[in-house]
FITI-269822 format. One record per residue (C-alpha): x, y, z; chain; residue in one letter. Coordinates in steps of 0.001 Angstrom, whole numbers. Layout:
N
<site x="X" y="Y" z="Z" chain="A" resn="A"/>
...
% end
This chain:
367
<site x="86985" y="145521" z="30839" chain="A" resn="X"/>
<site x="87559" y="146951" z="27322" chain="A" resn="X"/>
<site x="87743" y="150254" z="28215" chain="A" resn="X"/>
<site x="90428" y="148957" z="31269" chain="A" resn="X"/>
<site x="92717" y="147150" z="29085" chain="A" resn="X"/>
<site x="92824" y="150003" z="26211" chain="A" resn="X"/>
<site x="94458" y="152393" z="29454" chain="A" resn="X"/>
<site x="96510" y="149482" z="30145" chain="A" resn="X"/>
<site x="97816" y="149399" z="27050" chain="A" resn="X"/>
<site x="98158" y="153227" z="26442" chain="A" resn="X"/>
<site x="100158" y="153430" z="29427" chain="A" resn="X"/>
<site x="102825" y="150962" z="28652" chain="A" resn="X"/>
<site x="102765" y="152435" z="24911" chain="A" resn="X"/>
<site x="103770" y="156060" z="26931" chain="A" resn="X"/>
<site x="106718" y="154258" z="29232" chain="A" resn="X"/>
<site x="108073" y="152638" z="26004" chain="A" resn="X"/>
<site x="108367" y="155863" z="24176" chain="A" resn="X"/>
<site x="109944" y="157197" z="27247" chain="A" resn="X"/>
<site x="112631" y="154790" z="27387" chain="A" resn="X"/>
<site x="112906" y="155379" z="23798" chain="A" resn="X"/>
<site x="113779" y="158642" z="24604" chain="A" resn="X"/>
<site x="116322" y="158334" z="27200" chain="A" resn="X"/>
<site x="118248" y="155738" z="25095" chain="A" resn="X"/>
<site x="117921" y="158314" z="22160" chain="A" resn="X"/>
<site x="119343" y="160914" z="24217" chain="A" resn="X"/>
<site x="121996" y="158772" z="26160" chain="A" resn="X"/>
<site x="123520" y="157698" z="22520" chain="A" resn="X"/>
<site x="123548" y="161208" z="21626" chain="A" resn="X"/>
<site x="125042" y="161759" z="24526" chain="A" resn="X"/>
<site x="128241" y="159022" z="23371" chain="A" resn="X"/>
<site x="128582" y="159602" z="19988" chain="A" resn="X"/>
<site x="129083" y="163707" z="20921" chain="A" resn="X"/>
<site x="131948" y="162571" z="23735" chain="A" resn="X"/>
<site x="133338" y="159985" z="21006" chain="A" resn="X"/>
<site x="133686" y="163650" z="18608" chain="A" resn="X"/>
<site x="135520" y="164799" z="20690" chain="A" resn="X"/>
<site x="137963" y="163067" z="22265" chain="A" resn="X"/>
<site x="138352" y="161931" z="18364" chain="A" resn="X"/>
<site x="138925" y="165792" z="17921" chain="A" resn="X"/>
<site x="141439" y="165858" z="20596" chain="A" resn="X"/>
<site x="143171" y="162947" z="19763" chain="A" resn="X"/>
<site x="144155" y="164115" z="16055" chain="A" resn="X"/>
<site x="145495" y="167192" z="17127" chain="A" resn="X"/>
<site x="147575" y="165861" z="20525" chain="A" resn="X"/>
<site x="149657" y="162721" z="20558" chain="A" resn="X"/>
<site x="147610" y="161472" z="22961" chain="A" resn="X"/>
<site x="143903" y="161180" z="24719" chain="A" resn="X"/>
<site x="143202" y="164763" z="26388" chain="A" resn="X"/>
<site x="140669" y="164285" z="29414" chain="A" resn="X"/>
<site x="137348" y="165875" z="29251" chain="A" resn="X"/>
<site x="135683" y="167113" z="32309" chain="A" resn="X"/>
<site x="131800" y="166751" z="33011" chain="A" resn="X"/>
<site x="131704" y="170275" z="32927" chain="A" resn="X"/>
<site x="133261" y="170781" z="29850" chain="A" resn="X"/>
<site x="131055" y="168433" z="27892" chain="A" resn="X"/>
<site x="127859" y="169441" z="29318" chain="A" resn="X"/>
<site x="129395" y="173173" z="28248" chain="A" resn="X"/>
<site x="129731" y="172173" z="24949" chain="A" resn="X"/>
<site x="126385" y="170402" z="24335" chain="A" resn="X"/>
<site x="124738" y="173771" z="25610" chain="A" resn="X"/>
<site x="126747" y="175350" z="23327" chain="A" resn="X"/>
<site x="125851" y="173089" z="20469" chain="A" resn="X"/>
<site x="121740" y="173439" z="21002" chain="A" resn="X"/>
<site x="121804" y="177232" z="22221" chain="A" resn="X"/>
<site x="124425" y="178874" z="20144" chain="A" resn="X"/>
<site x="125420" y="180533" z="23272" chain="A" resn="X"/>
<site x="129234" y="181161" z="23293" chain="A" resn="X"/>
<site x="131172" y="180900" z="26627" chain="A" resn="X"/>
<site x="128455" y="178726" z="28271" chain="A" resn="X"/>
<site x="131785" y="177082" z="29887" chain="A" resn="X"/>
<site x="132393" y="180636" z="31807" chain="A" resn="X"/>
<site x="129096" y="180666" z="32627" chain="A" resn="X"/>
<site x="128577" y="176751" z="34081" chain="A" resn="X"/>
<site x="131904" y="177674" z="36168" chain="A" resn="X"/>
<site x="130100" y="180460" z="37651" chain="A" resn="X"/>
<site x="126764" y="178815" z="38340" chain="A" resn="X"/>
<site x="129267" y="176147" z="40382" chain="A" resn="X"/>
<site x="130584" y="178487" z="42279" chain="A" resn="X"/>
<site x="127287" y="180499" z="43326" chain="A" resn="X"/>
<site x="126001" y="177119" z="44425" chain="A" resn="X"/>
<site x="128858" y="176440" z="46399" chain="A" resn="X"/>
<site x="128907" y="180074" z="47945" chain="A" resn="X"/>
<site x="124499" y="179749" z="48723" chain="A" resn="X"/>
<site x="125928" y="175691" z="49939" chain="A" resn="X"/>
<site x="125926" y="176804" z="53599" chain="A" resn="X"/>
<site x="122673" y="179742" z="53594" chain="A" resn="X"/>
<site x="121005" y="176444" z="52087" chain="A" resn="X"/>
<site x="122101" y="174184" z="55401" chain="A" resn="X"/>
<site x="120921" y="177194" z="57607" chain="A" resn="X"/>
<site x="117914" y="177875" z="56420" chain="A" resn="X"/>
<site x="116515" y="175085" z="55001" chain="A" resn="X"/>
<site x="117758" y="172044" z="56866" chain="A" resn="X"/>
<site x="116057" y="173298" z="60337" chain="A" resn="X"/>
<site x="112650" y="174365" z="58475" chain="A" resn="X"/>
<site x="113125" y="170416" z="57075" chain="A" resn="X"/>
<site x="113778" y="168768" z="60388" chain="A" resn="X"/>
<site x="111196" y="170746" z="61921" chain="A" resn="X"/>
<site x="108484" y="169484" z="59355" chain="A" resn="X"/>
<site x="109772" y="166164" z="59348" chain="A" resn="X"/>
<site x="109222" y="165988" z="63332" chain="A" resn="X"/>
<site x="105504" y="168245" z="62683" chain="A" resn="X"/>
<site x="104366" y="165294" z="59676" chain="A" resn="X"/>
<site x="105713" y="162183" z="62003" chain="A" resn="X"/>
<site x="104119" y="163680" z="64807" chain="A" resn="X"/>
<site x="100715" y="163381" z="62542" chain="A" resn="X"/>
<site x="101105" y="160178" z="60930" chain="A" resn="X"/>
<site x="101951" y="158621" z="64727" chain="A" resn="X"/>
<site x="98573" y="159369" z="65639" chain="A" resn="X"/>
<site x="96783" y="158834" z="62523" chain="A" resn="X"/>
<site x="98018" y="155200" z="63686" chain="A" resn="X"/>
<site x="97217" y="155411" z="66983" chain="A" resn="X"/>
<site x="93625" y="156621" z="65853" chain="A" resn="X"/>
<site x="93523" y="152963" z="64186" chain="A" resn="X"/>
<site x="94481" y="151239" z="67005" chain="A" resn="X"/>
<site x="94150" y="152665" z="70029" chain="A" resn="X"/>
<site x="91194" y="150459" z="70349" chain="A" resn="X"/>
<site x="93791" y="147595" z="71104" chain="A" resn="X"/>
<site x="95459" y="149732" z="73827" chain="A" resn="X"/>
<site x="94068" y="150169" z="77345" chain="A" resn="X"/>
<site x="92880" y="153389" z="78996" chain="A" resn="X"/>
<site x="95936" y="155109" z="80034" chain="A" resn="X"/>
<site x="96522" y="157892" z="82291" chain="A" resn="X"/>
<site x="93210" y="158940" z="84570" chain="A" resn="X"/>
<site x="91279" y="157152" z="81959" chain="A" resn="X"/>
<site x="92599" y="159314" z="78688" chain="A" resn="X"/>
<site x="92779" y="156460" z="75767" chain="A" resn="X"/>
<site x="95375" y="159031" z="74108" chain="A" resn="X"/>
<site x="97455" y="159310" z="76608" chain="A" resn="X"/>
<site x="99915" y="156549" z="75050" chain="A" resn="X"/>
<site x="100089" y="159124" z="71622" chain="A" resn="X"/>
<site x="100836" y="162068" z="73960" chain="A" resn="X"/>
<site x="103477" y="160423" z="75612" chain="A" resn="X"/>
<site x="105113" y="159310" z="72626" chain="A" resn="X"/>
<site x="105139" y="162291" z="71011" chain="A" resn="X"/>
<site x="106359" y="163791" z="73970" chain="A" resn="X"/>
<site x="109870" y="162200" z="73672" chain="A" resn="X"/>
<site x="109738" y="162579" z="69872" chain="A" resn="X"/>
<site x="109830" y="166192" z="70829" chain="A" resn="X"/>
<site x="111662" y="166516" z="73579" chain="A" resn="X"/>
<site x="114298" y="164686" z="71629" chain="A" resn="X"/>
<site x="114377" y="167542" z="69215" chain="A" resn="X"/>
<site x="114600" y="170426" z="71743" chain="A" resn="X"/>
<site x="117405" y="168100" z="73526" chain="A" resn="X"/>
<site x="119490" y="168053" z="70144" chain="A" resn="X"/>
<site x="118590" y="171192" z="68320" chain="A" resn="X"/>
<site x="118610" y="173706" z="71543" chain="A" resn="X"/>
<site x="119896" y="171954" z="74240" chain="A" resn="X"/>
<site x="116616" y="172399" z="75686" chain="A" resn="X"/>
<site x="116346" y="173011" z="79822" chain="A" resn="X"/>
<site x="113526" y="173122" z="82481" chain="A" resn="X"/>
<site x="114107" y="175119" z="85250" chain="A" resn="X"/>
<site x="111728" y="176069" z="88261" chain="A" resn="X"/>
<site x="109106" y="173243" z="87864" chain="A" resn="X"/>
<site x="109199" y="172695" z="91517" chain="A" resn="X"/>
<site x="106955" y="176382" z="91468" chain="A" resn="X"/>
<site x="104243" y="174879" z="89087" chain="A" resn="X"/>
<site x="101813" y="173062" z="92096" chain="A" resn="X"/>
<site x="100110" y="169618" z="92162" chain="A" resn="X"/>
<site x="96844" y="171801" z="91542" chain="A" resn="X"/>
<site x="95400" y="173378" z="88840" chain="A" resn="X"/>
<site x="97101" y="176500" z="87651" chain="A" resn="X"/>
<site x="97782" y="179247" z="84561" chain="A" resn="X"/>
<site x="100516" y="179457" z="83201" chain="A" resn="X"/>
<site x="101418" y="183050" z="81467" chain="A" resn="X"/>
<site x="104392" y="182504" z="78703" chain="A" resn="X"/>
<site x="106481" y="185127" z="76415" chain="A" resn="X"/>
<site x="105095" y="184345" z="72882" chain="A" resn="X"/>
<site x="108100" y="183564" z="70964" chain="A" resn="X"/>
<site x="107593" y="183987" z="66761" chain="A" resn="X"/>
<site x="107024" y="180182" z="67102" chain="A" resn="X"/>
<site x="105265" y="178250" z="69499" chain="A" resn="X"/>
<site x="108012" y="175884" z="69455" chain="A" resn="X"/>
<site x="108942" y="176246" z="73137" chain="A" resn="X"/>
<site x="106140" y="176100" z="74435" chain="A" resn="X"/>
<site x="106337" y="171742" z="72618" chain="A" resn="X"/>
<site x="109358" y="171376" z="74769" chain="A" resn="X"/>
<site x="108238" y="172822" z="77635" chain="A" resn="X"/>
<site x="104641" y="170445" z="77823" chain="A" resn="X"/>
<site x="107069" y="167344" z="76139" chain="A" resn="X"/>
<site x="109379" y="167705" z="79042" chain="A" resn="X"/>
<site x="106484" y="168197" z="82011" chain="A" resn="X"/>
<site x="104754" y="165099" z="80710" chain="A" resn="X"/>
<site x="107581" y="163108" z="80990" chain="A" resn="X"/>
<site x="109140" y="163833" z="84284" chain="A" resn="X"/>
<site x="106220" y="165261" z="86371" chain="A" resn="X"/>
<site x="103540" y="163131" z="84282" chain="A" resn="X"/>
<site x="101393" y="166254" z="83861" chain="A" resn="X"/>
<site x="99568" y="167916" z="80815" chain="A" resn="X"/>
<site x="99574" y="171165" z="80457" chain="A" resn="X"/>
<site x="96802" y="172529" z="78046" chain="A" resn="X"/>
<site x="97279" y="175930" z="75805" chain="A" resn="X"/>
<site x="94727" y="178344" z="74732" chain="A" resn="X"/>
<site x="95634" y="179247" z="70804" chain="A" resn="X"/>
<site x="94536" y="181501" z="68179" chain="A" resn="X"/>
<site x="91343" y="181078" z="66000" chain="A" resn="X"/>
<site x="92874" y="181124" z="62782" chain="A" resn="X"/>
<site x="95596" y="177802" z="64305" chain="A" resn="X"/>
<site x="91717" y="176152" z="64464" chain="A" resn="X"/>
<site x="91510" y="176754" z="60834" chain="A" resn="X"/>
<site x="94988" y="175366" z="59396" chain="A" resn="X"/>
<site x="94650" y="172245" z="57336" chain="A" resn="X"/>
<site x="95895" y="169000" z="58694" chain="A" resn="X"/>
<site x="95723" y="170014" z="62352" chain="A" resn="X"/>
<site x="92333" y="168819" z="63620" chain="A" resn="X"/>
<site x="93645" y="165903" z="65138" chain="A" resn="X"/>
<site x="96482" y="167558" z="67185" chain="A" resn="X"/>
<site x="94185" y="170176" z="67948" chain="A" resn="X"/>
<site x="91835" y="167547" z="69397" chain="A" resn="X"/>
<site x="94324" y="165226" z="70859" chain="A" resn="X"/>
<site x="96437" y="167847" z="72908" chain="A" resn="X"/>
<site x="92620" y="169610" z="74014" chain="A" resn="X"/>
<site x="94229" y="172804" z="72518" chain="A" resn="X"/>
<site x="91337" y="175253" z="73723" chain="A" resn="X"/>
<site x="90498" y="178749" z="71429" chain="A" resn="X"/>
<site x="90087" y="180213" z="74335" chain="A" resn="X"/>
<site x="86308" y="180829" z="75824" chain="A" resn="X"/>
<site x="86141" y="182138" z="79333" chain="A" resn="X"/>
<site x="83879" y="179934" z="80404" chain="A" resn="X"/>
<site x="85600" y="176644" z="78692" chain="A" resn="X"/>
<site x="89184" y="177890" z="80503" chain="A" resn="X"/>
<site x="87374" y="178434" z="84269" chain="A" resn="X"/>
<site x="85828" y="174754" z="83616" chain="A" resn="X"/>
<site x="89234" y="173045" z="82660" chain="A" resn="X"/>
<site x="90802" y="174883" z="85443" chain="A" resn="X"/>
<site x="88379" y="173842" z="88050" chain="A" resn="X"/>
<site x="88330" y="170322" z="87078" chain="A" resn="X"/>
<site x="92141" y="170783" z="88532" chain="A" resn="X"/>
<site x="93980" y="170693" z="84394" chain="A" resn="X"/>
<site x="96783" y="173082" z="84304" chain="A" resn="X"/>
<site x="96352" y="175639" z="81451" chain="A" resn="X"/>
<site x="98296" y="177928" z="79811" chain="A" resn="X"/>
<site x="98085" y="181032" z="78017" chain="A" resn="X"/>
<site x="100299" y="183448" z="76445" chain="A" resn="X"/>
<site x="98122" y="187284" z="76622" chain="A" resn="X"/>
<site x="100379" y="188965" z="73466" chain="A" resn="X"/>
<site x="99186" y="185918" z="71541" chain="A" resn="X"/>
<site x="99654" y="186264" z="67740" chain="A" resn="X"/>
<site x="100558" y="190373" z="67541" chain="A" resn="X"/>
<site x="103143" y="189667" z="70173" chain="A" resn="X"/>
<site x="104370" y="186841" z="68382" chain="A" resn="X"/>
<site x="105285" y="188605" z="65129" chain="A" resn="X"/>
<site x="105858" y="192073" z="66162" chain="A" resn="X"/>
<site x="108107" y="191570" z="69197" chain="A" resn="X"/>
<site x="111485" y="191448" z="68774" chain="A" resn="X"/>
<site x="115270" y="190975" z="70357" chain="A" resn="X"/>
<site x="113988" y="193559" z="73039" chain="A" resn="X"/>
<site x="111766" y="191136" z="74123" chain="A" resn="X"/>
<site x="108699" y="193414" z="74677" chain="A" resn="X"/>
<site x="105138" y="192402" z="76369" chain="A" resn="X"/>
<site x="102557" y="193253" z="73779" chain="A" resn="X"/>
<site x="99672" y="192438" z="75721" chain="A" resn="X"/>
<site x="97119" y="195921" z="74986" chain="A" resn="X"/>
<site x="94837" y="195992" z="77611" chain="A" resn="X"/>
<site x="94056" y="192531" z="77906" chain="A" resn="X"/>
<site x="93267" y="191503" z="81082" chain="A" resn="X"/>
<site x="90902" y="188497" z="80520" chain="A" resn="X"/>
<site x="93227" y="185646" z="81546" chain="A" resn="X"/>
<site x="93601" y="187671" z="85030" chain="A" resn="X"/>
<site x="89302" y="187522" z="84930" chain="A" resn="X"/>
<site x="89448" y="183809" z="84198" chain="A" resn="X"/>
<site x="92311" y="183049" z="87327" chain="A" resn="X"/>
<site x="90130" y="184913" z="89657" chain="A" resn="X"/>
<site x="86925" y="182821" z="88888" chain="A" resn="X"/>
<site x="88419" y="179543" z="88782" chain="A" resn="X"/>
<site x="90341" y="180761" z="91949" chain="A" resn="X"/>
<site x="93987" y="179515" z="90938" chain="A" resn="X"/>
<site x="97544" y="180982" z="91020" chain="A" resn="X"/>
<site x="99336" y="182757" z="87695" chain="A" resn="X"/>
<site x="102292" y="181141" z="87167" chain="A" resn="X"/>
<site x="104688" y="183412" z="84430" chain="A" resn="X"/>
<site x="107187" y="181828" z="82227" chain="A" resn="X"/>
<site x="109988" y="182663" z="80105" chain="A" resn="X"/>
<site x="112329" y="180806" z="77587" chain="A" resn="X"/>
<site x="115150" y="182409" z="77237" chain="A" resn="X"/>
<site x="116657" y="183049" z="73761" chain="A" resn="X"/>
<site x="113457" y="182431" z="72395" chain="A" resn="X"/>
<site x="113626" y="185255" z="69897" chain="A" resn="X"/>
<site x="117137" y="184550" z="68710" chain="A" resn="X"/>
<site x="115618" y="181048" z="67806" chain="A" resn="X"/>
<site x="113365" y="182497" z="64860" chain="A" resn="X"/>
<site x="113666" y="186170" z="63903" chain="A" resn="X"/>
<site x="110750" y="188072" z="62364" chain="A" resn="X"/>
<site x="110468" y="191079" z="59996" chain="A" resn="X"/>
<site x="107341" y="192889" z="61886" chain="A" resn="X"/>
<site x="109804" y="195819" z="61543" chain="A" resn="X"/>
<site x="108127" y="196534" z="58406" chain="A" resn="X"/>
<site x="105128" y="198788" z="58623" chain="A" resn="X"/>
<site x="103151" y="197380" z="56716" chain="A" resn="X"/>
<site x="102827" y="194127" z="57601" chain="A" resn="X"/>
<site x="102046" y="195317" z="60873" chain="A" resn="X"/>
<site x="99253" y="197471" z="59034" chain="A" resn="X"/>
<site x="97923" y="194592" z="56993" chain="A" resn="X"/>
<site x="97891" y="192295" z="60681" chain="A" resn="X"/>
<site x="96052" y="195477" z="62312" chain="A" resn="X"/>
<site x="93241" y="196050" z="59690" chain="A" resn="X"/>
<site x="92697" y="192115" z="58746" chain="A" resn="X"/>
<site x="94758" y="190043" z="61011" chain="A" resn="X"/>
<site x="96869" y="188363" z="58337" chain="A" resn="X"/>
<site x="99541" y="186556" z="60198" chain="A" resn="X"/>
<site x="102105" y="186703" z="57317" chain="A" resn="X"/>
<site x="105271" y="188560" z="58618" chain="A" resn="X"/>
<site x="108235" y="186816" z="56759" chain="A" resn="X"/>
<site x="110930" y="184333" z="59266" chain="A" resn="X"/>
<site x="114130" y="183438" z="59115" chain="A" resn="X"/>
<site x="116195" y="181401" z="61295" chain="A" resn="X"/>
<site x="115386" y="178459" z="63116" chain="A" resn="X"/>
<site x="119083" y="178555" z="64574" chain="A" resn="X"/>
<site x="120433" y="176088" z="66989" chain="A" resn="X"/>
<site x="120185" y="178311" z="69934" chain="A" resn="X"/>
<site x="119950" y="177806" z="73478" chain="A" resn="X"/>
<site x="117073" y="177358" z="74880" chain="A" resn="X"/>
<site x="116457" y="177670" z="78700" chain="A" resn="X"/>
<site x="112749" y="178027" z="79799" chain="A" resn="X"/>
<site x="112334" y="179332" z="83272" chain="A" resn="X"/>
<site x="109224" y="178816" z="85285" chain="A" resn="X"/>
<site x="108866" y="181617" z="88322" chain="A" resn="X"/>
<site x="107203" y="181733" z="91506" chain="A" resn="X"/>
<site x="103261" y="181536" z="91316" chain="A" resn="X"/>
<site x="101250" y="184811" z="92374" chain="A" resn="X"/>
<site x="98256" y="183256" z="94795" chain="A" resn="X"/>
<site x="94782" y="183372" z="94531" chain="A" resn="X"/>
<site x="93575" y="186681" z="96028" chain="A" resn="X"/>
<site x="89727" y="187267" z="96210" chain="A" resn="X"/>
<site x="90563" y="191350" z="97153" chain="A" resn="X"/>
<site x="92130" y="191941" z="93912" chain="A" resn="X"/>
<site x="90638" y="193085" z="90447" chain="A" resn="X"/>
<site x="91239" y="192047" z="87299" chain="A" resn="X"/>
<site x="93226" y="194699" z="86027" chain="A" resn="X"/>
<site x="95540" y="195036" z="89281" chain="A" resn="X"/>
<site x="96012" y="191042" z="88835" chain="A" resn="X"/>
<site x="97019" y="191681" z="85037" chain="A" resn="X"/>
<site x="99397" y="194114" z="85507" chain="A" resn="X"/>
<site x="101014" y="192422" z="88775" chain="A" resn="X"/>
<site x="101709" y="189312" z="86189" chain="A" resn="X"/>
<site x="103034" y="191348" z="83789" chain="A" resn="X"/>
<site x="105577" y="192637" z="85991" chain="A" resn="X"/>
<site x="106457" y="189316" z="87236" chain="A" resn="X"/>
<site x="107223" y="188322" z="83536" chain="A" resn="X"/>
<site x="109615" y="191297" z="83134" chain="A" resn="X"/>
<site x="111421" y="190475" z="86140" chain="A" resn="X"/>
<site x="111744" y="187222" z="84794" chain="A" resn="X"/>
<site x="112709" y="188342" z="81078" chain="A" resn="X"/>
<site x="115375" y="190695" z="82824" chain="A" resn="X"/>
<site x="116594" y="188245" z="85002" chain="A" resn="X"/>
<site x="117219" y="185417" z="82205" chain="A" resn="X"/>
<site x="117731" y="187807" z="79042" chain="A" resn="X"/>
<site x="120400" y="189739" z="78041" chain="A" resn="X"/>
<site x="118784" y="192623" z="76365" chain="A" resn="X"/>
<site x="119045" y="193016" z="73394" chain="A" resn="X"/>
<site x="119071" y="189304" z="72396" chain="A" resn="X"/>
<site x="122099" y="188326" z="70215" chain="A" resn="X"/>
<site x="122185" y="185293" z="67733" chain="A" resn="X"/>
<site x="125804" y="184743" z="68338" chain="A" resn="X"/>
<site x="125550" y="184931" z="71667" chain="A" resn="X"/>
<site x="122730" y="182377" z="71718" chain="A" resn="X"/>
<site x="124683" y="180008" z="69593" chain="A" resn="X"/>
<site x="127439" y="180181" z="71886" chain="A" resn="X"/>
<site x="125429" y="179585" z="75228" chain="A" resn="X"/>
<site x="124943" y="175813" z="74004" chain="A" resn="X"/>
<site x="128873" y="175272" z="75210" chain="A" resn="X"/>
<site x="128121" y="176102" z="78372" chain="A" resn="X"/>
<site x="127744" y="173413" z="80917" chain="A" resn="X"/>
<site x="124981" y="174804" z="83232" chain="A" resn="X"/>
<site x="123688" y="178142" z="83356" chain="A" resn="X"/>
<site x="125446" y="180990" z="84944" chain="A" resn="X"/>
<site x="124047" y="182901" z="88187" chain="A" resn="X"/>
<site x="122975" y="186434" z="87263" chain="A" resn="X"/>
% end
């Protein structure tokens, strides 16, 4: 108890002497204005006004000894109000984004706590409630930041199926695309991600929530024969950063997805959001990030954008089941189904203006 009242003490001895301190500096403050409109006032028959800017200026000048701190104030002004609008660009999407990524988390850090009060929802899934709400938190913000659009989900079946996206540089479409699905054809759609996603802070929960998968053969034939939809994007991470307005396929020789549709016995289904790379631009120009990524797959190729783009994903027609075909005929039949869908949809090369502009127009023009 002593030792608790002695901190208790200490700390209101530490806020007195900083309110000490700001009244200090406040009546400093006064009695320097006071000088000089008393200054003024003796040499002009009258009161001269005195400007924010020119006071602060001359209490720099008084502590410094730096002469024309005026000149420079004026021209630290100006810069901000030149960098005013790069600020809004860059940094108010990044914001909203977060904002929507940290409320996402904190909604189910309170379901978590309650969802014992909640009945089973959907085919028995106690989370479905949190998926659904998050749902239309996202699908809100594709509605209002891209104008987002489903088209072609007539072509996804009532079965289980893969789905085989266009990585964007952020998965962000992909949210709008599973938001939207849930809420008008009440359907999850799961998504096989990365191994180092599985080892980001903070995301254990919506990694366990939305049964994001890191990708097993075996775990993706199970889900798909207990009829789940799944999807997976083959370029993953590489294409991801080191695509570009082109809108290449990066895939390698990867042909496992094609592997896991023939053993579970289920269509391929390729999609495509269009704009998706005019959205976020990357700099996997640069060598040698694309070096460092190579030799130690460190994801860390510099963004920039989150513009208010269009965004149109388009879903096409599903290639069946065929027993007679191989793996790697399978694989490269889907990967020309995505670049007829890609040249379809895109106008190559992608164009940020262009983008931007697409979000006036009331329905999407025939190609």
């Amino acid at each position: 108890m002593v030792y608790e009242s002695e901190r208790f003490f200490c700390v209101i001895k530490q806020v007195c002497l900083f309110s000490l301190r700001i009244y200090s500096f406040s009546s400093f403050l006064l009695v320097k204005q006071k000088k000089m409109i008393g200054s003024n006032e003796s040499s002009t028959e009258g009161p001269m006004p005195t400007s924010y800017l020119t006071f602060l200026a001359y209490l720099l000048g008084e502590w410094t000894g730096v002469q024309h701190t005026e000149d420079y104030l004026s021209y630290g002004v100006y810069l901000s109000w030149v960098l005013f609008p790069l600020v809004i660009v860059f940094i108010l999407p990044v914001a909203i984004f977060l904002f929507c990524f940290n409320t996402s988390l904190l909604l189910l850090h309170i379901y978590k706590r309650r969802k014992n009060r909640f009945n089973e929802g959907h085919s028995g899934d106690v989370w479905y409630g949190a998926k659904e709400m998050l749902a239309n938190l996202w699908d809100g913000h594709g509605r209002v930041w891209h104008g987002y659009e489903l088209h072609g989900d007539e072509n996804i079946p009532e079965g289980p199926a893969l789905i085989v996206f266009y990585h964007g540089a952020s998965p962000v479409d992909y949210l709008y695309f599973m938001s939207r699905l849930l809420i008008q054809k009440k359907r999850y759609c799961h998504v096989v991600a990365d191994h180092f996603v599985f080892r980001l802070p903070g995301l254990k929960m919506f990694i366990e929530v939305f049964g994001i998968m890191h990708g097993p053969k075996e775990v993706c034939v199970s889900a798909l024969k207990k009829g789940c939809l799944l999807a997976v994007s083959p370029g993953g991470v590489r294409e991801a950063l080191f695509s570009d307005e082109t809108y290449a396929i990066l895939w390698g020789n990867r042909k496992g997805f094609a592997q896991v549709a023939i053993d579970a016995k289920v269509p391929i289904i390729p999609m495509f959001t269009q704009n998706v790379r005019e959205g976020i631009r990357t700099l996997g120009g640069i060598k040698i990030f694309r070096k460092l990524y190579e030799r130690m797959k460190l994801p860390i190729v510099p963004m920039y954008g989150w513009f208010p783009v269009k965004f149109r994903t388009f879903i096409g027609e599903p290639i069946p089941y065929d027993p007679n075909i191989t793996a790697e005929e399978l694989a490269a039949k889907t990967n020309a189904a995505l670049q007829a869908l890609i040249a379809k949809h895109q106008k190559i090369p992608g164009n940020i203006l262009r983008a931007l502009m697409e979000r006036f127009q009331t329905r999407q023009k025939e190609d």
